[in-house]
N, C-alpha and C positions, 0 to 999 in steps of 0.2 A: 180287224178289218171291217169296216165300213158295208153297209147294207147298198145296193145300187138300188134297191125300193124305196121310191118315195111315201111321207107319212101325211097322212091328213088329220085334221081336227074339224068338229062343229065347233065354233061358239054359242054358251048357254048361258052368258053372263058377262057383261061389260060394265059393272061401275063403277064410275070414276075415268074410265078408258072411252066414252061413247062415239069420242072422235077417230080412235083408232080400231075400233073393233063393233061388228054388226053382231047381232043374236042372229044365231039361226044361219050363220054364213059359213062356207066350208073356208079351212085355209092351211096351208102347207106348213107344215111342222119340218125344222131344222135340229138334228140330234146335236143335245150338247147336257152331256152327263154331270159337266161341274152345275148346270143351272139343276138339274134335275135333283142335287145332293138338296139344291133349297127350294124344293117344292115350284120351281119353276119349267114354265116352258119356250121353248125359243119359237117365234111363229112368224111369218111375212106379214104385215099387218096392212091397213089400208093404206101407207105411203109409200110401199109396195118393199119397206128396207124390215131387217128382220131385228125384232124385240121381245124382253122376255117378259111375261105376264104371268101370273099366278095359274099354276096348273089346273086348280077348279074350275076356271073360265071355261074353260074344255075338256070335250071327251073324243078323245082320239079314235077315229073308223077307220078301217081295212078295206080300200077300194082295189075290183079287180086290177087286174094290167090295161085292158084297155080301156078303162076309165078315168083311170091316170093319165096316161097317154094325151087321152080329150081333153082333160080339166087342165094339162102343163100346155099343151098347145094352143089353149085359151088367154094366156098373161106373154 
């Protein structure tokens, strides 16, 4: 069963990617365990569609509930 908690990620590393991904920008992590067996992550990227990038790009944070809330009511 599925978590109804949204996941977030900072990016700390965009090369090769600079079109689709800011340093230093928060962004909404989508679980998907097959990207995960290869070292990947699935993320909403800046074309707003979701893509997978290398895990290192990012470090995934634990934002309250109502910071979630704000940051999903934002897009």
């Amino acid at each position: 069963m599925r978590s109804s908690k949204k996941m977030f990620a900072i990016c700390v590393k965009n090369q090769g990617c600079e079109v689709s991904l800011e340093t230093r920008k928060l962004y909404q992590v989508l679980q998907d365990p097959e990207a995960e067996k290869h070292r990947q992550i699935r993320i909403i990227d800046e074309s707003g569609e979701d893509y997978l990038y290398p895990e290192n790009f990012f470090v995934i944070i634990e934002l309250p509930t109502t910071l979630q809330r704000a940051v999903l009511a934002t897009v």
